[in-house]
C-alpha positions in Angstrom: 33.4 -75.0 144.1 34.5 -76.9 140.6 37.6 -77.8 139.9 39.0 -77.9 136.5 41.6 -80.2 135.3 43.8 -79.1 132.2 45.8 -81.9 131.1 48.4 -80.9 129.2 51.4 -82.1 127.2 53.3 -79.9 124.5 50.6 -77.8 124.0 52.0 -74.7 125.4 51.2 -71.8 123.3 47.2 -73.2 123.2 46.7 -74.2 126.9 46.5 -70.4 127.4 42.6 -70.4 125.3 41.3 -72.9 127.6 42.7 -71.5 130.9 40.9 -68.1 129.4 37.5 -69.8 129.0 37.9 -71.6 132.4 39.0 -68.2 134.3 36.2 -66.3 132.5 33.1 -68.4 133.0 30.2 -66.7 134.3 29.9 -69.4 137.4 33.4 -68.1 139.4 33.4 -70.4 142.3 36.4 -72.4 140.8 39.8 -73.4 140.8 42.1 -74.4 137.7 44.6 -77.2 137.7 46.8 -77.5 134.9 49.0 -80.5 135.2 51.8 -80.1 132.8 53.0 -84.1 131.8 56.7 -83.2 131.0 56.1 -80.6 128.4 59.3 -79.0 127.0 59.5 -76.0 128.0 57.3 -76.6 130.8 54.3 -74.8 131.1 54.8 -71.8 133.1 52.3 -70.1 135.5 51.8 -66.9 133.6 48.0 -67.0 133.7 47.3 -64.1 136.2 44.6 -65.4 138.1 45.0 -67.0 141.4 42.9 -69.6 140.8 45.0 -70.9 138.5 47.7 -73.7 139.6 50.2 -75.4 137.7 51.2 -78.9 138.8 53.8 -80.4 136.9 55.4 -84.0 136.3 59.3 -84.5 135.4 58.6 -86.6 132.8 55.4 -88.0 130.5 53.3 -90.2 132.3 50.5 -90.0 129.8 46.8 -88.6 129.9 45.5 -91.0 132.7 48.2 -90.1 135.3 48.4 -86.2 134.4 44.1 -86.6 135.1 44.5 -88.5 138.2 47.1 -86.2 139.4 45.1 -82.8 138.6 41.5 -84.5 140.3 44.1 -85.8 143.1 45.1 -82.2 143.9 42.1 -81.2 143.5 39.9 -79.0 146.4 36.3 -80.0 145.0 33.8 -82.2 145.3 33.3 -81.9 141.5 35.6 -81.5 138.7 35.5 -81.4 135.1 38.3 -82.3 132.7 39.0 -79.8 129.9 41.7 -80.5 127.1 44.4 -78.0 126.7 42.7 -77.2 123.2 39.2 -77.3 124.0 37.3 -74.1 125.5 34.7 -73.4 127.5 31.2 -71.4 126.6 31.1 -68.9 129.0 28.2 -70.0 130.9 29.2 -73.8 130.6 29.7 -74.5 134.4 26.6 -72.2 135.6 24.7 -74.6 133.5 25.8 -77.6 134.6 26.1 -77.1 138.3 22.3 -76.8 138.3 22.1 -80.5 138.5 23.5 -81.1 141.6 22.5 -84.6 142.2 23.7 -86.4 139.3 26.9 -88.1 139.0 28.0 -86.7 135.6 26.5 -84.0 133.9 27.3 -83.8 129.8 27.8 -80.2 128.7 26.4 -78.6 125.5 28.5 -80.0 122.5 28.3 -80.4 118.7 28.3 -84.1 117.2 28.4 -83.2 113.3 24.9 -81.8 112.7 23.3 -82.6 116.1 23.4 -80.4 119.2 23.4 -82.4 122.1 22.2 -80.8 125.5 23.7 -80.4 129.2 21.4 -83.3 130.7 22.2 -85.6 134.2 23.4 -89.2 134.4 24.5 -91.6 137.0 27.6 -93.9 136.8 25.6 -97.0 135.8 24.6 -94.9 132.6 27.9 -93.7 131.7 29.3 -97.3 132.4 26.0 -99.1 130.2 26.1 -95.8 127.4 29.1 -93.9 127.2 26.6 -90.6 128.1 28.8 -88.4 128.4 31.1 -85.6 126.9 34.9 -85.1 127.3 34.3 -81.8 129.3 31.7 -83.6 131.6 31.2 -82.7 135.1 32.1 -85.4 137.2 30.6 -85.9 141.0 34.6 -86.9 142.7 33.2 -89.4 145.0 32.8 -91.5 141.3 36.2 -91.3 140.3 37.4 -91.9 143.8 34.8 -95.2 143.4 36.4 -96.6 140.0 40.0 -95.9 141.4 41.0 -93.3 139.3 41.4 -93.4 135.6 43.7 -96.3 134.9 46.9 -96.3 132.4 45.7 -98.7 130.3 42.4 -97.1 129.2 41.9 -94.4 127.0 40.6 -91.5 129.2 37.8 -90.5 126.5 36.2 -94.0 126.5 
């Protein structure tokens, strides 16, 4: 199973796209976590799919906390974080689940011009070259080893 974490804050009417390209991926051995970080109106479970939970905080606690509170709940061994305005290629987590061994795996993503390709990496490469992607699947037993993402950090580093 992969779990993926939707972090979201104010971004009700678009939070809908990425659950759609989480719920329709061609790899469905998943479950969705939205944590909703105060949003007003809060985000409401209307998704209709069961894999779909919404977990939600009172008030905004920021990105880091909503992250750690989505990969806290989480069921998997793996997760990957999605932003509530990002989307998924269909065939984005059969992809990267292939490498099973790694730590992090970097999804397909355009930089500019450049295309750059699903590929492995451990947690000494993403520490020493920031190898990854925002929508990166992450082995949990690494986040559990860092402590979590912490306030003071900007999630994306």
């Amino acid at each position: 199973m992969i779990s993926v974490i939707i972090p979201c804050f104010q971004h009700q009417a678009i939070v809908h796209n990425a659950v759609r390209s989480a719920v329709n991926q061609t790899y469905a051995d998943i479950e969705i976590i939205v944590v909703d970080d105060g949003s007003t109106p809060p985000v409401g479970n209307d998704f209709g799919d069961s894999r779909v939970r919404v977990i939600r905080h009172r008030k905004n606690l920021g990105l880091s906390n909503a992250l750690n509170t989505g990969i806290r709940h989480s069921d998997s061994d793996r997760f990957i974080i999605l932003a509530a305005d990002d989307e998924l290629v269909p065939d984005c987590l059969e992809l990267m689940r292939q490498y099973t061994s790694a730590d992090i795996v970097s999804c397909d993503m355009r930089v500019g011009s450049d295309v750059v390709k699903n590929k492995p990496g451990s947690l000494t490469e993403l520490i020493e070259h920031n190898c990854h992607s925002y929508a990166a699947l992450v082995q949990k037993v690494m986040w559990q080893k860092t402590g979590g993402f912490k306030v003071a950090m900007n999630p994306s580093w």
